[in-house]
C-alpha angles and dihedrals in degrees: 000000000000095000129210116203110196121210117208115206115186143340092296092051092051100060090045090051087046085063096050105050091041091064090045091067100045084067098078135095139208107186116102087233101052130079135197120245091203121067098243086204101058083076107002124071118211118235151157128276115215084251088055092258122141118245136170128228125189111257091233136122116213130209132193142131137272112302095010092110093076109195093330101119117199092229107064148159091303098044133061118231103251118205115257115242113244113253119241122239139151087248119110102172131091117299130208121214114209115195134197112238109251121242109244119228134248144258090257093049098040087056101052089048077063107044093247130132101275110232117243117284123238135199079248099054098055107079094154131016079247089067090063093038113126098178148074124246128198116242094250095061093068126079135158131201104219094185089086128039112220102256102009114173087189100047112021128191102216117104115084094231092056089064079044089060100037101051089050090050091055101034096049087053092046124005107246101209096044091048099038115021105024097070083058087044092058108048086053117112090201118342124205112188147350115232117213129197119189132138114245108215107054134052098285074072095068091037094055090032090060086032088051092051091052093048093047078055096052096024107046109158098024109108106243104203112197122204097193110204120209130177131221124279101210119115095008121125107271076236095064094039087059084048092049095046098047088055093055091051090053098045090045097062088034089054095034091060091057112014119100083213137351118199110191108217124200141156108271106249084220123034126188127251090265101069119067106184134149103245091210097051108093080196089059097041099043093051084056098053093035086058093059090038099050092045095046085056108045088094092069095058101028109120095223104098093199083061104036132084124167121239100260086050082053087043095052079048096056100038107052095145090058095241111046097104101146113091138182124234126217143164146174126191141198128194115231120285107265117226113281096256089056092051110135110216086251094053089051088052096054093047085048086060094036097048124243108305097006109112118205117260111190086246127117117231100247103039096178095108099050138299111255114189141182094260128061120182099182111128123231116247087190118118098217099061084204098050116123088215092075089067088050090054094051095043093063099242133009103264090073093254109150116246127262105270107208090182146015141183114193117192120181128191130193110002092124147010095247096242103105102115092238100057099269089287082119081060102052122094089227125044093265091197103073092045103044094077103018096150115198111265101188134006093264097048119088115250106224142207135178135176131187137197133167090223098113104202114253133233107220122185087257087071122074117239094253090145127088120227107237097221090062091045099104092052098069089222133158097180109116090248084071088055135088101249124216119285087041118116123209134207113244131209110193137176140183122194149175111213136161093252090087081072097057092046094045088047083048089045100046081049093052105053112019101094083054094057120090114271088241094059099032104086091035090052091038094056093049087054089055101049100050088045094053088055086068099064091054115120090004134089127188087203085232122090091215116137097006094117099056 
């Protein structure tokens, strides 16, 4: 079956991981004549509801705080309520139980418990990544870590040593992996990775960084893939970016000794026009990275073989030089094509461009040299979140050129019905053919992959309308009117790379923080900086000296 157990880590992670899962489930089907595309076992385990029924639940363990869950409750629809045993203790006396008082759900909740139309979802309406869930989850999925309050003042969960702490307290009382992944370990036929989502530059890095290191013990030839989450510095305190900065330096080497692949994940500074979101809406910005995350890995769970490959086989892609374990993600999209009738002049003009019949897909035609696409999710290391250096950074060098790409993995998703007799490559903007198995040839040549499958990705009324409709673009819009509704699919572009760039931000990194950093762990974190950024100039010259010497 080739499993994939996902590991949930805070409150950022969850509402990436709700969008996930709610797109997973909208891949089934239920008519006799239709088929999945996607292998529903790879992340779903089958079950029993209490009528005899079968049902599928995601193989994944969440984490949050006190009071993260929202109105999500670990016993549901599919589970009895058991009785708790009584707690021993010396005291004989009366005891008094103090319960929280529980968060009531919401209108969208509450009409999908009774089978209705659930009413449209707001930013004011989300108060939790519970409130947009539209699965259910096995007890044994959900726990909560009752030590921290989601956004205590008093109490906050934001250095990385608190997570530290915090992982080897509990584990030490309970064994984490024995009492919350191995359960899912177990049931698994073969599994082939463990998925982790944690932010990296608060204290859930220190908590998946020491987590990480006890599942590479029990776990050591499983691929642990690593999605590192990572929120935006502008208008924080120059105090708390420092903070920030310094625990993402300390989760990257931590997770770089012992992660198959990290892909650090961040709201773009800049979006394009295409892409209306409320920066501060967790519900918004997690729907825009989910989006590039679901579609980059729907390789890894697609049934057809020809098109499938598992996360360890993506990871052997990205990393050709052994230690280059650190990857970018990108994406572009594209709404379906309307009917002809319905053709804006600036649709005609870009099928014009594209060919008849041959929809845009954000790629050049000679990708040899690298995929660049709209959408950037690199996050900025610079301590100044409006510095122009930081584009410069990401750029590779300061003349603008773009940075040396020593592998890509292109997936793209729509585009086509798969039914072209050649494999869709007709319908590709670019002669597939010569890119989808494009092996490296020299150390200075880019090592390709592309995939291809004709599953669009689908906008469900769980997901906020964050894309613009093309046909509205040249207006300059935000009504709703301007905006994709629910029930549309679009057509995704995604990439995942390993450049040279991730030198330059690590060397800009390791120069931000490390003064900040204790005198007992500096020199320890700086050489680490140093070390994985030195891995990224193997194989690859920029013909200038500059900045060698940092």
């Amino acid at each position: 079956m080739h499993e994939i157990i996902t590991l949930q880590l805070g409150q950022p992670s969850n509402y990436l991981a709700t969008h996930f899962w709610n797109t997973q489930e909208s891949y089934f089907t239920y008519a006799e004549d239709q088929e999945s595309h996607v292998d529903h076992d790879i992340h779903w385990r089958p079950g029993l509801s209490p009528d005899g029924t079968e049902t599928f639940m995601p193989r994944t363990v969440i984490y949050d705080l006190k009071g993260g869950f929202g109105s999500l409750r670990k016993i549901n629809a599919l589970y009895e309520q058991e009785n708790e045993p009584s707690s021993l203790s010396l005291w004989s006396g009366p005891t008094v139980v103090h319960r929280q008082e529980p968060i009531e759900q919401g209108a969208y909740q509450q009409s999908l418990d009774a089978g209705l139309a659930p009413p449209a979802l707001t930013t004011s309406t989300v108060r939790y990544w519970s409130d947009f869930n539209r699965v259910f989850f096995h007890p044994r999925s959900i726990v909560q870590l009752n030590e921290y309050e989601l956004n205590s003042s008093l109490m906050p969960f934001e250095n990385w040593e608190s997570g530290d702490v915090l992982f080897s307290s509990l584990d030490k009382e309970h064994d984490i992996i024995d009492r919350d992944l191995r359960p899912f370990a177990e049931e698994a036929d073969q599994m082939q990775a463990i998925q982790i989502i944690a932010t990296l530059d608060d204290a859930w890095g220190g908590f998946a960084s020491r987590y990480m290191e006890r599942l590479r013990d029990e776990y050591g030839k499983t691929a642990l893939w690593t999605w590192g989450l990572q929120d935006s510095l502008q208008g924080v305190p120059r105090n708390k970016r420092l903070l920030r900065l310094a625990n993402k330096a300390k989760s990257l080497t931590e997770m770089y000794k012992q992660a198959t692949m990290i892909v650090p994940l961040a709201l773009p500074q800049r979006l394009p026009r295409s892409v209306v979101l409320d920066p501060s809406s967790q519900w918004h910005t997690s729907a825009l990275l989910a989006s590039a995350v679901e579609s980059i890995m729907l390789p890894s769970r697609l049934k057809d073989s020809a098109q499938r490959i598992t996360l360890g086989g993506l990871a052997e892609l990205l990393n050709p030089m052994g230690k280059q374990t650190v990857a970018g993600l990108q994406m572009s999209f594209a709404p379906p094509p309307p009917s002809p009738e319905e053709d804006s002049p600036q649709q005609q003009q870009q099928q014009h461009h594209s060919g008849p019949g041959r929809p845009a897909t954000g790629l050049p035609d000679d990708i040899s040299e690298g995929a660049h696409l709209d959408i950037h999710f690199t996050p900025s290391d610079q301590l100044d979140p409006y510095a122009d250096r930081w584009q410069q950074q990401q750029n590779g060098h300061a003349s603008g050129a773009q940075p040396r790409v020593f592998s890509q993995v292109v997936a793209l998703r729509g585009y086509g019905d798969g039914s072209d007799a050649d494999g869709d490559a007709d319908m590709l903007d670019f002669d597939e053919r010569d890119h989808r198995r494009r092996r490296q040839q020299s150390a200075y040549e880019t090592a390709t992959q592309l995939y291809h499958s004709p599953l669009s990705f689908p906008l469900l009324d769980s997901f906020p309308r964050i894309f613009r409709d093309a046909a509205a673009g040249s207006t300059g819009s935000d009504d709703d009117d301007a905006l994709l509704p629910s029930g549309t699919h679009i057509n995704v572009t995604s990439s995942l790379s390993t450049d040279a760039s991730v030198s330059a931000r690590l060397k800009l990194l390791r120069a931000t923080v490390v003064r900040s950093i204790g005198v007992e762990d500096r020199e320890a974190l700086g050489n680490d900086l140093a070390e994985m950024a030195d891995e990224y100039h193997e194989g690859w010259s920029s013909g200038s000296d500059e900045g060698e010497d940092d």
